[in-house]
C-alpha positions as CSV (number, residue, x, y, z in Angstrom):
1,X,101.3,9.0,99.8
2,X,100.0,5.6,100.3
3,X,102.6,2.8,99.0
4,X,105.1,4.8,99.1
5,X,108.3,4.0,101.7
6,X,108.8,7.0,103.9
7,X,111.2,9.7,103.9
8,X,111.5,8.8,107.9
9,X,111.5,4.8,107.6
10,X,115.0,3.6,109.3
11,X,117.2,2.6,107.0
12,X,118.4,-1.0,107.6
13,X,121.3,-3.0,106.2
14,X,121.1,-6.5,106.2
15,X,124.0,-7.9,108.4
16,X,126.9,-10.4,107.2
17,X,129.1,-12.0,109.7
18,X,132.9,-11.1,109.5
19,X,133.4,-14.5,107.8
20,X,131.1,-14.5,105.2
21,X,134.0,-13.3,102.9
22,X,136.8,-16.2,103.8
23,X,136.2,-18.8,101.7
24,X,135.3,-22.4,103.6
25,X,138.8,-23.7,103.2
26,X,140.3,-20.8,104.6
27,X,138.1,-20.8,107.3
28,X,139.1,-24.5,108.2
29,X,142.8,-23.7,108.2
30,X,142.3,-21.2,110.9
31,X,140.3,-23.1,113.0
32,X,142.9,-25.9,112.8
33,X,145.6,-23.3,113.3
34,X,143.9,-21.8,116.4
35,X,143.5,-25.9,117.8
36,X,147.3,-26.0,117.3
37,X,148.2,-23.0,118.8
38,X,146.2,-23.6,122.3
39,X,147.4,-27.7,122.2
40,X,151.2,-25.7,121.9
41,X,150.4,-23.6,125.1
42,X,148.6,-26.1,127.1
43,X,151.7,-28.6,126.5
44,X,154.1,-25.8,127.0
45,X,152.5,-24.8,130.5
46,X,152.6,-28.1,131.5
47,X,155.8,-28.9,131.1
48,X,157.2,-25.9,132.2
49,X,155.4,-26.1,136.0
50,X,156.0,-30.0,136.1
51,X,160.3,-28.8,136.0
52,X,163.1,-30.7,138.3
53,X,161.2,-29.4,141.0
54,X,157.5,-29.3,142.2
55,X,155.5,-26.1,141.9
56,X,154.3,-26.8,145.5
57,X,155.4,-28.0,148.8
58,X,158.9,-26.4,149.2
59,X,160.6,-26.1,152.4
60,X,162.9,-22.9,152.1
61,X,165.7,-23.4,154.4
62,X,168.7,-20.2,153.9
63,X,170.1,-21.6,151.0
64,X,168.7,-24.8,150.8
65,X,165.7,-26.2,149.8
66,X,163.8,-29.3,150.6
67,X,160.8,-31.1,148.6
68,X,160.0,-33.7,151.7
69,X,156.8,-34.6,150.1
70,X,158.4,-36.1,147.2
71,X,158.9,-39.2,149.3
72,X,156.1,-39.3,151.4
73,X,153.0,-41.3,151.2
74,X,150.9,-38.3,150.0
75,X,152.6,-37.0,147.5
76,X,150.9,-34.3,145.5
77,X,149.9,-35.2,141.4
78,X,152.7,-32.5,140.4
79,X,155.1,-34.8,142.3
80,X,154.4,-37.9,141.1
81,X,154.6,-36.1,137.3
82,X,158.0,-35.2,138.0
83,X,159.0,-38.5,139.4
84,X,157.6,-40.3,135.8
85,X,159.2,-37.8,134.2
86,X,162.8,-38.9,134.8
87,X,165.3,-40.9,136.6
88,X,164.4,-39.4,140.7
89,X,165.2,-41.5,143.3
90,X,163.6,-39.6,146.6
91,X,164.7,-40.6,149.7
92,X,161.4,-41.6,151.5
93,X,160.2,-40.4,155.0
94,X,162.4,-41.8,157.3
95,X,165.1,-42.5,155.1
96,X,166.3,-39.4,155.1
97,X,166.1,-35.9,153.5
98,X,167.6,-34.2,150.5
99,X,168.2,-30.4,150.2
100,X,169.4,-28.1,147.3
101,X,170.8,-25.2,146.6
102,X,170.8,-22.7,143.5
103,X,171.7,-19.5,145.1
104,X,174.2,-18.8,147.7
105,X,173.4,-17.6,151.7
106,X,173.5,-13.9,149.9
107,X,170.6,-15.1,147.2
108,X,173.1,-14.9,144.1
109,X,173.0,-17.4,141.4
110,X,176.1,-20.0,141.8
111,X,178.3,-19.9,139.4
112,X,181.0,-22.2,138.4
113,X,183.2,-19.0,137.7
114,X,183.3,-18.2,141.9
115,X,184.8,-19.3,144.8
116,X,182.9,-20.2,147.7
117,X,182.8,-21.3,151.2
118,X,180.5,-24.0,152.9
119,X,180.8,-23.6,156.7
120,X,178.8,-24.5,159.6
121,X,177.3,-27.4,161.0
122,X,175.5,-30.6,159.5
123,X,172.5,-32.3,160.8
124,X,172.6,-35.9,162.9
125,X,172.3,-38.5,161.0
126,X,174.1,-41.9,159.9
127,X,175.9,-40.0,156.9
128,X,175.7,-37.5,154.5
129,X,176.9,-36.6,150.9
130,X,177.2,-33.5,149.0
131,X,177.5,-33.6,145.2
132,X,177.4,-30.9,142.4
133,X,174.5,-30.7,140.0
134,X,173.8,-29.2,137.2
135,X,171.0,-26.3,136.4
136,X,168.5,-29.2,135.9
137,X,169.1,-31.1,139.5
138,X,170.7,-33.8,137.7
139,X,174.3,-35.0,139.6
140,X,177.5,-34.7,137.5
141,X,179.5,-36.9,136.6
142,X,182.8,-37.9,138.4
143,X,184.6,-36.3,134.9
144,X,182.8,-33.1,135.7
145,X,182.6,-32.0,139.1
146,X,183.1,-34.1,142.5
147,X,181.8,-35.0,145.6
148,X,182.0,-35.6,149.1
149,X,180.5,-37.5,151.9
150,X,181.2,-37.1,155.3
151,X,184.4,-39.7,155.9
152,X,185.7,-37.0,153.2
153,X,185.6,-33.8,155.5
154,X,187.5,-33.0,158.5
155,X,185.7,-30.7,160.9
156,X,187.2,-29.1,164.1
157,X,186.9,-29.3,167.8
158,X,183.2,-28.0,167.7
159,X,182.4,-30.5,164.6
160,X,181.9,-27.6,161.9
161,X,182.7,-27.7,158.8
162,X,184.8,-25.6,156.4
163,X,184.5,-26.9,152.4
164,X,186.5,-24.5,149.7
165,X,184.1,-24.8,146.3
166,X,186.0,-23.6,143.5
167,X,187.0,-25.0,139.9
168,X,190.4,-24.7,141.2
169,X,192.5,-27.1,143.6
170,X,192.0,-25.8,146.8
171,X,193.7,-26.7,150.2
172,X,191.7,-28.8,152.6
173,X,188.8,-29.9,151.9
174,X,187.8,-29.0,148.7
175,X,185.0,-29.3,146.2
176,X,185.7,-29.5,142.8
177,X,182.9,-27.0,140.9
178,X,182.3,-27.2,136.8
179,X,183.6,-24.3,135.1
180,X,179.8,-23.2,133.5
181,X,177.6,-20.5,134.2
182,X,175.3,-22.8,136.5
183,X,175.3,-25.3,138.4
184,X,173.6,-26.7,142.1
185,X,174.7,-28.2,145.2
186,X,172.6,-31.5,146.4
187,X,172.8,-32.1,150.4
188,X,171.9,-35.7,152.0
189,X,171.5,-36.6,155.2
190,X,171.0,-40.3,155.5
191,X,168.9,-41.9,158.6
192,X,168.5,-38.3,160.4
193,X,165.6,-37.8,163.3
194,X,165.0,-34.6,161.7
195,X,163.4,-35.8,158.3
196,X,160.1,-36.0,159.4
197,X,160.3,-32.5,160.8
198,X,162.2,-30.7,158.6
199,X,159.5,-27.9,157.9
200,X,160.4,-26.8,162.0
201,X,164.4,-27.1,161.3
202,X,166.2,-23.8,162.1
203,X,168.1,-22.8,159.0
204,X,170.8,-22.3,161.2
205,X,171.8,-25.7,161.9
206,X,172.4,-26.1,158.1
207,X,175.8,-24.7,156.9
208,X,176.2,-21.4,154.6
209,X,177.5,-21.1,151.3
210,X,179.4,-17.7,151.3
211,X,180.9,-16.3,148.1
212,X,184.3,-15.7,148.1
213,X,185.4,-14.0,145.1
214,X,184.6,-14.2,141.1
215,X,186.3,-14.5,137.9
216,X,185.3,-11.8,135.0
């Protein structure tokens, strides 16, 4: 019958987006939250890769490891983030080279709670210093932990070095470590021939840090 709608015509709905029921205030608070919420990330990320230590450019060497284009000339953005970041003082190329350690030759965390021996040889160079850090890269205090430079150590006929690391007094040369969970070890090498080619340096000629023995 003419005029009349068919039986067959499709049915259609007309469509309403899945905000049409939350209210215009609403709406505004959850685009501001959303805002918020990927500001809190972005920052977040950011600060989490830009750490004591730059998300590119390590040199992994055993134990240690070495960040050689903190002081160079073309230092990557990352690096020079870090370095605004906080109180870093690189030693530039040339100057000499700075390598740290977290783990142990065996890859476990150090702890302040083992014993440990650092044995082998050291790189030429004028001098060198090694100090205890904490889980951040940051040197401690006299108070906490000490340190040593070279006119500290005896070494034998061969010129290796044996250094006991331990909260504890130790005989001979010794390196006082914090009793906490964490901690690092910072090597120097002052004026060394090597700096500008550490990336080729056989981890060999560094020394190890072996584990002795644990508390708990």
């Amino acid at each position: 019958m003419a005029g009349l709608p068919s039986l067959f015509a499709p049915l259609t709905l007309p469509r309403r987006s899945r905000l049409d029921p939350v209210r215009p205030d609403l709406r505004t608070r959850y685009l501001i939250l959303l805002v918020l919420a990927a500001l809190a990330a972005g920052i977040g990320s950011t600060w989490a890769v830009l750490g004591e230590k730059p998300p590119v450019g390590a040199v992994k060497l055993g134990p240690w490891q070495s960040f050689p284009r903190l002081g160079s000339a073309d230092i990557d953005p990352y690096g020079r983030a870090i370095l605004a970041r906080g109180p870093h003082l690189p030693l530039a190329t040339g100057e000499g080279i700075q390598l740290n350690a977290a783990t142990d030759s065996a890859g476990a965390t150090l702890s302040g709670s083992c014993r440990y021996r650092i044995i082998g040889t050291t790189l030429p160079s004028r001098g060198w210093t090694l100090v205890v850090a904490n889980g951040a890269s940051r040197p401690l205090t006299s108070t906490d932990a000490a340190g040593l430079t070279d006119a500290d150590v005896l070494t034998d006929e061969a010129g290796k070095l044996s250094i006991t690391a331990s909260p504890q007094v130790s005989s001979g040369n010794w390196l006082r470590l914090p009793q906490q969970a964490r901690f690092e070890l910072i090597l120097r090498f002052y004026d060394t021939p090597v700096s500008s080619s550490i990336s080729q340096l056989d981890p060999a000629a560094l020394p190890r840090i072996d584990r002795l023995a644990c508390e708990g």
